[in-house]
C-alpha positions in Angstrom: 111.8 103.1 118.9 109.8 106.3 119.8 111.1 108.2 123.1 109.2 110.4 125.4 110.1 113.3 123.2 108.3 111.9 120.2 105.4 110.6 121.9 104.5 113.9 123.8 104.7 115.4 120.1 102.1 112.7 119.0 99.9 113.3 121.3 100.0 117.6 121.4 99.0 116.5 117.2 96.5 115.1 117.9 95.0 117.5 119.9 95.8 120.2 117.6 96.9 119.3 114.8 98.3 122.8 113.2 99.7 123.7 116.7 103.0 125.7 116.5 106.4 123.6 116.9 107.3 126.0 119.4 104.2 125.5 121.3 104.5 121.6 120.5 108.4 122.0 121.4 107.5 123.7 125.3 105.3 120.7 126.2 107.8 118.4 125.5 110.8 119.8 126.4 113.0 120.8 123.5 113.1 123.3 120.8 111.3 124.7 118.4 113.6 123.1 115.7 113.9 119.6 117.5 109.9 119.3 117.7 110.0 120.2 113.7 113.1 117.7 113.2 111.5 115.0 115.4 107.8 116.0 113.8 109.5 115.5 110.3 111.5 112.2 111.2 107.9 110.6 111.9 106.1 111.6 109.3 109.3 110.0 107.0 109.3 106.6 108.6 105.6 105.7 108.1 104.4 106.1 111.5 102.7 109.2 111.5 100.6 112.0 108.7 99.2 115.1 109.6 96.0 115.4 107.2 93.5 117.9 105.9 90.3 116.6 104.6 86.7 117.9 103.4 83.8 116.8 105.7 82.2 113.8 103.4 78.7 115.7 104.6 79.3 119.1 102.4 78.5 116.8 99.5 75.5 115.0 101.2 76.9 112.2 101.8 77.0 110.0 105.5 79.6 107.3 106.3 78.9 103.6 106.2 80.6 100.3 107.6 80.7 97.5 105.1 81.6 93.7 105.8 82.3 91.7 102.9 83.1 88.0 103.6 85.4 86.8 100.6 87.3 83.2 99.6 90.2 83.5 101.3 91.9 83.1 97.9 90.4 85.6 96.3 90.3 88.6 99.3 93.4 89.7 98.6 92.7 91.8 94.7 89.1 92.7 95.9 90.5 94.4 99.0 93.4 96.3 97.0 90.6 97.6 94.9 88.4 98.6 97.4 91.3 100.6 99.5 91.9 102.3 96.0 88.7 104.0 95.9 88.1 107.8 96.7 84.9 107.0 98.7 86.7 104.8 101.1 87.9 106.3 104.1 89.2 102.8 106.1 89.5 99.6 104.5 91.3 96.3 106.9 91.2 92.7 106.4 89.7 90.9 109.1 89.0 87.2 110.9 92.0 85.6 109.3 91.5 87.4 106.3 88.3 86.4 105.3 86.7 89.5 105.7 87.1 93.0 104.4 85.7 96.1 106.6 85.4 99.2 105.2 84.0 102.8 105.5 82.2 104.0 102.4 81.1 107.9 102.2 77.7 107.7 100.2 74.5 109.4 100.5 71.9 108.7 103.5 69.1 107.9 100.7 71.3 105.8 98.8 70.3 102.2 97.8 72.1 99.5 99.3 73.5 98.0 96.3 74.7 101.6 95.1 76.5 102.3 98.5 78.8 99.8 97.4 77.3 96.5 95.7 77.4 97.1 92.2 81.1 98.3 92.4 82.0 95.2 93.1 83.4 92.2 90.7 80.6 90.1 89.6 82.6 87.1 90.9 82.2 84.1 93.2 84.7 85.9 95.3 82.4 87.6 96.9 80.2 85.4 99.5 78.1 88.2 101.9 78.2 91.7 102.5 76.4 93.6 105.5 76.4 97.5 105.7 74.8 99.4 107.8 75.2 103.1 108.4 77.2 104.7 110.7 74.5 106.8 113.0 76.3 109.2 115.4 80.4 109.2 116.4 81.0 109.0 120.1 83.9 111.4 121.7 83.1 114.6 120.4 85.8 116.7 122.4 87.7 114.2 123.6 91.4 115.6 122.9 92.9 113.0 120.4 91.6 110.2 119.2 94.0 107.2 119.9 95.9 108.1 123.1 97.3 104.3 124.2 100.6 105.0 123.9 100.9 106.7 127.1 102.8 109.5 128.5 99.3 111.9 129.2 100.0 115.7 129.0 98.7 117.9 131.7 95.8 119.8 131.9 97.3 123.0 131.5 99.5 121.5 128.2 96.0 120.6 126.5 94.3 123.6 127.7 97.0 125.4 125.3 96.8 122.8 122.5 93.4 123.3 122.5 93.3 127.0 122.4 95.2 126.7 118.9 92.5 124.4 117.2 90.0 125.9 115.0 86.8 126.9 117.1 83.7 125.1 116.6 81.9 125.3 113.1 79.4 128.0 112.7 76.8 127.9 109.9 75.9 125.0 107.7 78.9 123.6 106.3 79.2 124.2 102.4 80.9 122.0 99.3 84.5 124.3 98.5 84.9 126.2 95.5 86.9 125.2 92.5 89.6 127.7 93.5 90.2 125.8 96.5 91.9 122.6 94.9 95.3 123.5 95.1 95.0 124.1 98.8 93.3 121.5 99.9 95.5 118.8 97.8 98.0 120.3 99.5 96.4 119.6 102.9 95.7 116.2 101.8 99.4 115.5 101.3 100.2 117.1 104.6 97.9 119.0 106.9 100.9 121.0 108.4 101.9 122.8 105.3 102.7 126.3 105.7 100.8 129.5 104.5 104.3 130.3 102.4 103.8 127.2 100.6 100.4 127.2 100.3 100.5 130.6 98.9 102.9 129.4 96.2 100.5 127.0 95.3 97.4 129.0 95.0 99.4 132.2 93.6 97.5 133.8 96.9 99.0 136.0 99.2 99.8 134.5 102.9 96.9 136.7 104.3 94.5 135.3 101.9 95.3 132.1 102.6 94.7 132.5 106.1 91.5 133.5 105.5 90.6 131.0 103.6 91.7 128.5 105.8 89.7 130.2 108.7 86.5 130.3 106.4 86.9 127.1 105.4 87.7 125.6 109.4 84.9 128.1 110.6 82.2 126.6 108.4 83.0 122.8 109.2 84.3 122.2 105.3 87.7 121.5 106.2 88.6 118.8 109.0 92.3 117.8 110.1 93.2 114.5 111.5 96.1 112.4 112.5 96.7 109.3 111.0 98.9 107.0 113.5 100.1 102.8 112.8 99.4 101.5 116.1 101.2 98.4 115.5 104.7 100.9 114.9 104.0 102.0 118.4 104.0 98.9 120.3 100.2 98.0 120.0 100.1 95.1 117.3 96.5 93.3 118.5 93.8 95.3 116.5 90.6 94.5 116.6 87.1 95.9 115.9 84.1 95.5 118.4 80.7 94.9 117.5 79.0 95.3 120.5 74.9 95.5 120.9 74.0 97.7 123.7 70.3 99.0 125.1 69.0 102.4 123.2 68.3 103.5 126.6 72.3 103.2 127.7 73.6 103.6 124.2 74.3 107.7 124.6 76.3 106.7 127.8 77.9 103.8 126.5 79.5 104.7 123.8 81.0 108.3 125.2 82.3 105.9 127.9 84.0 103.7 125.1 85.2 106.2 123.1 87.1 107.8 126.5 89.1 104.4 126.7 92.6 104.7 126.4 92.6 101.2 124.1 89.8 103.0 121.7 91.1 105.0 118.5 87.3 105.5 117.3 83.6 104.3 118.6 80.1 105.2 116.9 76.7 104.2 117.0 75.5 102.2 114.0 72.1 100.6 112.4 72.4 96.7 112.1 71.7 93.8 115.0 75.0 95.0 116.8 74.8 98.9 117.3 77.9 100.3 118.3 80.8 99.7 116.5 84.4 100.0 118.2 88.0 100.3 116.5 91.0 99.3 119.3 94.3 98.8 119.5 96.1 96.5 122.6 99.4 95.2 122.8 98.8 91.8 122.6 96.1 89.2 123.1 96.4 89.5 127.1 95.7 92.7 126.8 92.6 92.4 124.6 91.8 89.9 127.2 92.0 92.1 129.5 90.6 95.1 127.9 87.7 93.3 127.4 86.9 91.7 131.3 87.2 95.0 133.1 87.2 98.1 131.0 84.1 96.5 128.5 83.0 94.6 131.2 82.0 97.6 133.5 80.4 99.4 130.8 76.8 99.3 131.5 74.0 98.2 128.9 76.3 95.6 127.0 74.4 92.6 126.2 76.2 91.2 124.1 79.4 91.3 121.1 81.8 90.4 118.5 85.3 90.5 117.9 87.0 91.1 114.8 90.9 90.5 114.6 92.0 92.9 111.9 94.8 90.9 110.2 96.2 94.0 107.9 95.3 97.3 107.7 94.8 98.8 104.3 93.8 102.7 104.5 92.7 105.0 106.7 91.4 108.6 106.7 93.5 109.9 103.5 96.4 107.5 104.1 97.1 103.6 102.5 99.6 101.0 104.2 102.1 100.4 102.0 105.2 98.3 103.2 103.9 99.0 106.8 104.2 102.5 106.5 101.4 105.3 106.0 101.7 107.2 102.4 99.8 109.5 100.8 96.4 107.8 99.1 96.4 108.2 95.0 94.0 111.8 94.6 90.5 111.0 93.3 90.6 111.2 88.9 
């Protein structure tokens, strides 16, 4: 069961991900070595990864959600092989596990049978699919992305986390060079690995690295991101809302969503409902609940859809294995 401790050190990762332990230590209280030993603890048992990943965009390509109804019978392989693939960035089973949702990284001016269609199994298993693309991400500076665990820091504690995260990207964001593969599978593994070891890797010295790293940050190329199980930390109702809102209000909506405590990521999509929402409650109470005041006093919300995630499968650079986040197989 997490303590106060660890869930102060969640929460200063997600702000900044590549913050110092003895920064990370301070705001909660302990040491520089108990932060590191408590940071290490959670990344063992699953809950937790610390990840660096290359912006899908250097390479031209935008996100998309997928839906793909399946026999029951037959979900289960199909979904395996989806959450396999390089080019999927989330991948959960859905309404009773019926239904797969995904996020694909393809081109804008892709086809919609190349954005994921004709990589499927030609088989009856298969009954619809709807994808539309994924337009604009709400919460750009909000400080984390899934907060509902509690325990808020202080203004002062997140105006110092923030003060350690890479500044904003200047320049168009470019594809990395060849060179860079041993760093950046490195960061993929774990996005707090040290200039030391990444040095070893790359045969670099430490102050190249550095550089590197800032070039790379700088120019919008390299992205970190914490990857958290909800349902480890007490919040075992997922669901994802697909919610239709007025383009007039949608701007406004969806920052106001994606400022939600319950909400771990919100973003404008194309498709009948336009703004898709990923959340994470305790319980269905507190979906209930969630949904009759916080939702409720959103304005522009005519109308929505709930989707009960049933297992989660992958997510950012992570798959669910034995309820526990590992390391997702490195593209071939």
């Amino acid at each position: 069961m997490l303590d106060a401790v660890d869930r102060t050190i969640l929460r200063s990762l997600q702000i900044a991900p590549r913050a110092p332990f003895r920064l990370i230590g301070e705001i909660a209280g302990v040491s520089e070595q108990t932060a590191a030993r408590r940071y290490q603890g959670l990344r063992r048992s699953g809950v937790m990864r610390v990840v660096g990943l290359v912006d899908p965009a250097v390479y031209g390509d935008a996100r998309w959600v997928a839906r793909v109804r399946c026999r029951p019978d037959r979900v289960g392989p199909l979904a395996h092989a989806l959450a396999q693939r390089p080019d999927i960035a989330y991948a959960a089973l859905v309404s009773g596990g019926s239904e797969i949702v995904c996020v694909i990284s393809a081109p804008v001016d892709a086809a919609r049978e190349d954005v994921l269609l004709r990589q499927l199994p030609r088989a009856a298993a298969v009954l619809d699919v709807s994808i539309d693309l994924i337009i604009h991400p709400f919460g750009a500076g909000v400080p984390g992305n899934w907060t509902g665990y509690g325990d808020p820091l202080t203004a002062e504690q997140t105006r110092l986390l923030q003060a350690q995260r890479p500044p904003g990207p200047i320049g168009p964001a470019r594809p990395p060079a060849d060179e860079d593969a041993p760093l950046l599978a490195a960061l993929a593994e774990d996005g707090r690995v040290t200039h030391t070891r990444l040095a070893g890797l790359t045969g670099w010295s430490k102050a190249r690295v550095a550089r590197r790293l800032e070039r790379l940050e700088r120019s919008g190329t390299l992205l970190y991101d914490v990857d958290l199980l909800p349902e480890l930390l007490g919040h075992r109702l997922n669901a994802t809302l697909w919610l239709r809102v007025a383009p007039a209000r949608l701007a406004r909506a969806g920052e106001e969503l994606a400022r939600h405590d319950e909400v771990a990521f919100a973003a404008a999509t194309s498709g009948d409902h336009n703004v898709m929402v990923s959340v994470a409650c305790r319980d269905a109470e507190d979906l209930y609940r969630y949904l009759t005041t916080r939702v409720a006093a959103v304005p522009g919300i005519d109308g929505y859809g709930v989707s009960i995630r049933v297992r989660r499968l992958k997510q950012a650079a992570s798959l669910i294995a034995h309820g526990r986040l590992v390391q997702a197989a490195p593209p071939v």
